[in-house]
C-alpha positions as CSV (number, residue, x, y, z in Angstrom):
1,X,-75.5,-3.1,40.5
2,X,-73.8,0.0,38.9
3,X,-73.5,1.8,42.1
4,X,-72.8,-1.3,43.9
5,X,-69.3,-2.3,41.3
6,X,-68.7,1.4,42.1
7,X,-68.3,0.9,45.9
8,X,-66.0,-1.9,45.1
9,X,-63.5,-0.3,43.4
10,X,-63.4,2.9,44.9
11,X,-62.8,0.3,48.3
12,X,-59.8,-1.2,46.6
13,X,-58.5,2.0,45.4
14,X,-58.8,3.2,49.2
15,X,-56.9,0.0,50.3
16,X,-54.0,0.6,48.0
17,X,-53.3,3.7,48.8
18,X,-53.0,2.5,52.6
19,X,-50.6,-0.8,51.5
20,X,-48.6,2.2,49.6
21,X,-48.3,4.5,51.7
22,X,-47.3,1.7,55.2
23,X,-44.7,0.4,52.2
24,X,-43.4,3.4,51.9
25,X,-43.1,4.1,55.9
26,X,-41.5,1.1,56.3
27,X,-38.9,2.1,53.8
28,X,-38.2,5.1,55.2
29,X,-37.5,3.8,58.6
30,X,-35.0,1.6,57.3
31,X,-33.0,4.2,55.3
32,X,-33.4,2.9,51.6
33,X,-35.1,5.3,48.7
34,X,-38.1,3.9,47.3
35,X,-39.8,7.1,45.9
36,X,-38.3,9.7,43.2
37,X,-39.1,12.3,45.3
38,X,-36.7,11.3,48.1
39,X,-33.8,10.5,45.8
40,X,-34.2,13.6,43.5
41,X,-36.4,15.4,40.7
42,X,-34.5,14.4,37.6
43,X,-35.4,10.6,37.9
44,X,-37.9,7.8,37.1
45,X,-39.0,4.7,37.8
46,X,-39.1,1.8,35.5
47,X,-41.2,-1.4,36.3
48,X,-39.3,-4.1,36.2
49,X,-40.0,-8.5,37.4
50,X,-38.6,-8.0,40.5
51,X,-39.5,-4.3,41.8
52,X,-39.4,-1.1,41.2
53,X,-36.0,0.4,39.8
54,X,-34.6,4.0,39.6
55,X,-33.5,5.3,36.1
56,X,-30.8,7.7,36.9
57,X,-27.2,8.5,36.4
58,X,-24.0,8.9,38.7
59,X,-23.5,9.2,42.0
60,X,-27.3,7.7,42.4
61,X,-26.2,4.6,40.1
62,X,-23.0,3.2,40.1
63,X,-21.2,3.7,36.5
64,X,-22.2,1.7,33.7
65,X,-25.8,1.7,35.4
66,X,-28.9,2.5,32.8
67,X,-31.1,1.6,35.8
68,X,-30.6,0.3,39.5
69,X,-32.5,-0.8,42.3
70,X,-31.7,-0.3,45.9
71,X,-31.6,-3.7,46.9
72,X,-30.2,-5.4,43.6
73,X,-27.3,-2.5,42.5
74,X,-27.7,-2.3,38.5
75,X,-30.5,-4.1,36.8
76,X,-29.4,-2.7,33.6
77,X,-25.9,-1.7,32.1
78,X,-24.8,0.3,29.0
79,X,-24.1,-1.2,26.0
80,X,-21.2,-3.2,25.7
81,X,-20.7,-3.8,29.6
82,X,-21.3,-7.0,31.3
83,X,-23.7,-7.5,34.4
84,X,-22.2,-9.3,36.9
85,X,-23.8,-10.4,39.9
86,X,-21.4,-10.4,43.0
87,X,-22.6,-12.5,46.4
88,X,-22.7,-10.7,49.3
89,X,-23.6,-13.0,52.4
90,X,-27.3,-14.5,51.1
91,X,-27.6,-11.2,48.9
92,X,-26.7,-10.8,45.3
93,X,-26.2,-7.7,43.5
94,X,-25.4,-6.6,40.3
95,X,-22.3,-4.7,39.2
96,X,-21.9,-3.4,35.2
97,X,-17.9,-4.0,33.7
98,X,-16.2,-3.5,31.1
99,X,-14.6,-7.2,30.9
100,X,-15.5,-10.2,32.9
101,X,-12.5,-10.7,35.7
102,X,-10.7,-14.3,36.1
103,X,-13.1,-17.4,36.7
104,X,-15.8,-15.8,34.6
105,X,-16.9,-15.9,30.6
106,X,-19.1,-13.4,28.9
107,X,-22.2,-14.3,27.0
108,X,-23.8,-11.3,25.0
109,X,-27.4,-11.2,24.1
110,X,-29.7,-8.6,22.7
111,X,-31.4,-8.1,26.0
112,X,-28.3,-8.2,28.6
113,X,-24.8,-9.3,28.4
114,X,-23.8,-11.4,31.7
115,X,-20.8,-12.7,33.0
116,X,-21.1,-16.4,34.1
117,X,-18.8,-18.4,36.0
118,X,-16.3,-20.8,34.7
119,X,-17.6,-24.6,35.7
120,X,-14.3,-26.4,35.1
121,X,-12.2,-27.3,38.6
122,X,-9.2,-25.1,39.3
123,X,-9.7,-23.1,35.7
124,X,-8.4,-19.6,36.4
125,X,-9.8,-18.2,32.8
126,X,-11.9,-19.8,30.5
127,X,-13.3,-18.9,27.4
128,X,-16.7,-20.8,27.8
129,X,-18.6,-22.8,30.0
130,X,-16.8,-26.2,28.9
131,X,-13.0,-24.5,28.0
132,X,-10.7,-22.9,30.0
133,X,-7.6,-21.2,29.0
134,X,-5.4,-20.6,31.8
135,X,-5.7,-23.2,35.1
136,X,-4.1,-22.7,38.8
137,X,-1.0,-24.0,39.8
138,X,0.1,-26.6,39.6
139,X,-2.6,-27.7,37.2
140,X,-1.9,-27.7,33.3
141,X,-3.7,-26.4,30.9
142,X,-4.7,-29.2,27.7
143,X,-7.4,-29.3,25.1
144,X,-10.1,-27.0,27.2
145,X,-9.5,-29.2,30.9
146,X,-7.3,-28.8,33.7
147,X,-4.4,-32.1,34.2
148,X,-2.1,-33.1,37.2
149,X,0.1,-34.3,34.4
150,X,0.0,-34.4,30.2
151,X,-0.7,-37.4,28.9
152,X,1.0,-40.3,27.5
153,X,3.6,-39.6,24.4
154,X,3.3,-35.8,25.4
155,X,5.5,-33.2,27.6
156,X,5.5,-30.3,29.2
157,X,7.0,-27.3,28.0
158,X,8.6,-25.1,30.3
159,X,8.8,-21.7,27.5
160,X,5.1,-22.0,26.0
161,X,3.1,-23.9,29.8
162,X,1.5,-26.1,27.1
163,X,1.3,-30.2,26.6
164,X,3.3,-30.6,23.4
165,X,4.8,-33.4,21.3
166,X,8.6,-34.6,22.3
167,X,10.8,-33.3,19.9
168,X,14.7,-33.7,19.8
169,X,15.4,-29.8,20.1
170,X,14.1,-26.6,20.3
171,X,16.2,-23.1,20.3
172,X,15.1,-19.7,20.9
173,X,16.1,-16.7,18.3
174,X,19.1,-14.8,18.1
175,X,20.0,-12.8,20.5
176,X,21.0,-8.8,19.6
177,X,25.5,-8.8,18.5
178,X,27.9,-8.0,21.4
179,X,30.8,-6.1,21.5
180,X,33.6,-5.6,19.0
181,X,36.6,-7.0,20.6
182,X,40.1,-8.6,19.9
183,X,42.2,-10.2,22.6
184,X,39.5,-9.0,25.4
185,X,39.9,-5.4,24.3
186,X,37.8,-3.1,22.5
187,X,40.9,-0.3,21.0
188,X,44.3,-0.6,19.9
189,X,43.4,-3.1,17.3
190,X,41.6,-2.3,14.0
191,X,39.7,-5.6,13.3
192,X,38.4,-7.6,15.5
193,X,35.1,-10.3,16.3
194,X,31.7,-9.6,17.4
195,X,29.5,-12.7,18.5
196,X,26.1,-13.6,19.6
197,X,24.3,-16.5,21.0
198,X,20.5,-17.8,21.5
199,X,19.0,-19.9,24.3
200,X,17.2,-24.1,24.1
201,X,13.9,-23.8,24.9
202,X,13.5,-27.7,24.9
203,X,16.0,-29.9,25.8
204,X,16.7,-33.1,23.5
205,X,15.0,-36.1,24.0
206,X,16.6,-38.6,21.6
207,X,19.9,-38.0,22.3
208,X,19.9,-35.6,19.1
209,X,22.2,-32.6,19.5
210,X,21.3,-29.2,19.3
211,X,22.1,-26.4,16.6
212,X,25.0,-24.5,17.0
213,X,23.7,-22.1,19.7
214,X,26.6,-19.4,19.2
215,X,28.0,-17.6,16.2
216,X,30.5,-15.2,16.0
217,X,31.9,-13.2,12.6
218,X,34.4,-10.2,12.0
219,X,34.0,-6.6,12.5
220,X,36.0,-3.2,12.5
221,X,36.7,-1.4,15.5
222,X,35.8,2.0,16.8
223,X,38.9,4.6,16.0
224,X,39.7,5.9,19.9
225,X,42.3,6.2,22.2
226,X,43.3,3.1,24.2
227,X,43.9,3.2,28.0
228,X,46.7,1.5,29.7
229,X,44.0,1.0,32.7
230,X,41.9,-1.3,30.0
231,X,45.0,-3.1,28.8
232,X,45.7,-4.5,32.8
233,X,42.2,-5.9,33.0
234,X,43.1,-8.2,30.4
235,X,44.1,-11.8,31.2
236,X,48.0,-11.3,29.6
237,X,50.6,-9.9,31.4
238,X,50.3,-6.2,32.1
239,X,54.3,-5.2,31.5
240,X,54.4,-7.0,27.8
241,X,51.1,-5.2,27.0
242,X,51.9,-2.0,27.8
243,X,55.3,-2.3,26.4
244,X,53.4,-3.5,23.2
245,X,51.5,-0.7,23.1
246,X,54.1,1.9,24.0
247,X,55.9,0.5,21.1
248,X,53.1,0.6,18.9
249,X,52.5,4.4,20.0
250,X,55.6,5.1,19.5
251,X,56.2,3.7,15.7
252,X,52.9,4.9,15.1
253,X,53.7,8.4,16.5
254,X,57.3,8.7,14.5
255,X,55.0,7.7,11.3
256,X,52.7,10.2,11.6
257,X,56.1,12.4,12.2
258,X,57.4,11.7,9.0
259,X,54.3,12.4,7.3
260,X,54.1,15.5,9.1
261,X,57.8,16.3,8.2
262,X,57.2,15.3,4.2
263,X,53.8,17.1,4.7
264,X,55.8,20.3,5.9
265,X,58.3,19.8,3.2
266,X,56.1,19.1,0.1
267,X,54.3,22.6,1.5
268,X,57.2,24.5,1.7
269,X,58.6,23.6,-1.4
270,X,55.2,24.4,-2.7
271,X,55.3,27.6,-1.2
272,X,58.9,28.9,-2.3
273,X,57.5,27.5,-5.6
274,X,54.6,29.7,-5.6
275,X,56.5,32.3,-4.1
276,X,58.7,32.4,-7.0
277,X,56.5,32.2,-9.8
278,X,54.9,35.3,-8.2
279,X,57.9,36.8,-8.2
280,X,59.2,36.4,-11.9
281,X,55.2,37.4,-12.9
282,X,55.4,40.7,-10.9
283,X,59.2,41.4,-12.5
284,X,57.7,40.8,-15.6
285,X,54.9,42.9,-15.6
286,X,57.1,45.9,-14.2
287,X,59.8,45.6,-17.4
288,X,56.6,45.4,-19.7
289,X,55.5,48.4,-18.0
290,X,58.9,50.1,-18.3
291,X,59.3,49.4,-22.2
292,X,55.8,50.7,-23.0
293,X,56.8,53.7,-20.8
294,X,60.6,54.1,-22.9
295,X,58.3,53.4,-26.4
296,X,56.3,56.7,-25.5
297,X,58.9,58.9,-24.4
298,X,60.8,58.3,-27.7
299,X,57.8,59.0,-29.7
300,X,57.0,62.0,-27.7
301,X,60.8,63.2,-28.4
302,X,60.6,62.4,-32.1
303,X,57.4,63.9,-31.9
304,X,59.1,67.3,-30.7
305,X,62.5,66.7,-32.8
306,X,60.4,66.5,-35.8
307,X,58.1,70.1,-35.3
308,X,61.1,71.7,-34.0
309,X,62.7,70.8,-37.6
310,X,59.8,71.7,-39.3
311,X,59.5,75.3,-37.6
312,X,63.5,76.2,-38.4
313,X,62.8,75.3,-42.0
314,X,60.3,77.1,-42.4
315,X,61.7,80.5,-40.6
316,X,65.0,80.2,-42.6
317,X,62.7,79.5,-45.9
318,X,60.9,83.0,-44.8
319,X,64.6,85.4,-44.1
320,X,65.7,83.2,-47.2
321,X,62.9,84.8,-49.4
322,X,63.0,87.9,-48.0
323,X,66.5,88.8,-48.3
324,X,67.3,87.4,-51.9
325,X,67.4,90.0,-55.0
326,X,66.0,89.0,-58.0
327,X,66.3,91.3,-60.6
328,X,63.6,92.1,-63.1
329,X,63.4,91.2,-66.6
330,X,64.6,94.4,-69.2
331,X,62.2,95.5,-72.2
């Protein structure tokens, strides 16, 4: 019995090998890898329900592939990808992405993460099976389902694509200030007004008005020079603006003229001022030098005067001494 059970399965073994190896013919006739030696030494092969699948990486697996079959594209994706499976005549395969495209949701389980289509009519994005987000024109999107229309006691709003509740009005934010002008022109004033204005996202429905939609307030111009070719653009006559503002130019040149003039003068006076204090200081200073310069030349002369004294006096007390007689005493 031993040797008989041994005959068996050496029998099957045999017939394996043969149902392998026409398998593998068949295969390569038909062009698609089956084997790890075909495709390339640094794979495997993992055993999955279906068939046989390569473990590999680029350019033998598309990206985003742990694991791919010839037939089925990727079997398994990295984490954090979605499989999707993409329909190709009566053939399926799979395809690993980084976000589910339009029409499909993403479900995430331990095993795989799959992208499944949305089951709602004309949804163009959903965020589940049962909710859709976004639907095709001309269909509107409401509480998860795609309408013709919104319902009863609601609207459509044109700024938000939404059913909402009628309200009397709706603006929009301000907008950013404008320009700085006065009379249509931005120079040759000094003040002027600067406005700004926002836009009605939904129209009134009770015959409500809306809120003010513009708003305006004062402002101080830009200091520049004013051309005549801005001041014809404007909607008065050319000839009384430009003799308005050759008139203005002109007082305001003969102004700055006469501060010029009573600058110049207040400078000048200034100056001779100056000019005339430096003058008295340095005449000043030369008599106090000539006085201390007289006060030492006296001293020096009565210096002299008075040794020139003293040496006469004492030669004529010396001839005075030696010429006198004075006679001696008798005993």
């Amino acid at each position: 019995m031993l040797i008989r059970s041994a005959s068996v399965q050496l029998w099957c073994q045999q017939l394996l090998i043969c149902l392998l190896g026409s398998l593998m013919l068949l295969h390569e006739r038909s062009g698609q890898p089956t084997t790890p030696g075909v495709l390339g030494p640094t794979l495997e092969t993992v055993d999955t329900d279906d068939e046989k699948a390569i473990k590999g990486v680029y350019p033998l697996c598309p990206h985003g592939c742990t694991s791919c079959s010839a037939v089925n594209g990727c079997v398994t994706c990295r984490p954090k990808m979605f499989m999707l499976l993409q329909r190709n005549g009566m053939r399926q395969t799979g395809v690993c992405v980084h976000a589910c495209p339009n029409g499909y949701y993403g479900v995430r389980t331990r095993s795989l993460s799959q992208c499944h289509r949305c089951k709602i009519e004309n949804c163009d994005s959903c965020f589940n099976r049962h909710y859709c987000t976004s639907c095709r024109a001309p269909y509107i999107a409401y509480r998860g389902q795609c309408l013709e229309s919104c319902p009863n006691g609601l609207h459509y709003a044109n700024y938000s694509k939404e059913c909402l509740e009628s309200i009397d009005c709706m603006v929009g934010p301000w907008g950013s200030w404008g320009t700085c002008m006065k009379k249509e022109q931005t120079c040759g004033y000094k003040y002027g007004t600067e406005s700004r204005s926002r836009e009605i996202l939904q129209l009134p429905i009770n015959g409500v008005p809306c809120q003010a939609l513009l708003e305006s307030r004062k402002c101080r111009m830009k200091r520049r020079h004013c051309n005549t070719d801005l001041l014809s653009n404007s909607s008065e006559p050319s000839e009384e603006k430009s003799k308005d503002h050759i008139g203005k130019k002109r007082k305001r040149k003969n102004k700055n003229k006469k501060r010029k003039r009573k600058r110049g003068r207040d400078d000048r006076f200034k100056c001779r001022r100056r000019q005339r204090r430096e003058k008295e200081r340095r005449e000043r200073e030369q008599r106090r030098r000539r006085e201390r310069a007289e006060r030492r030349r006296r001293k020096q002369f009565l210096r002299e005067r008075e040794q020139s004294l003293k040496s006469v006096w004492q030669n004529t007390t010396n001839t005075f001494n030696s010429t006198m007689y004075i006679p001696r005493p008798t005993t």
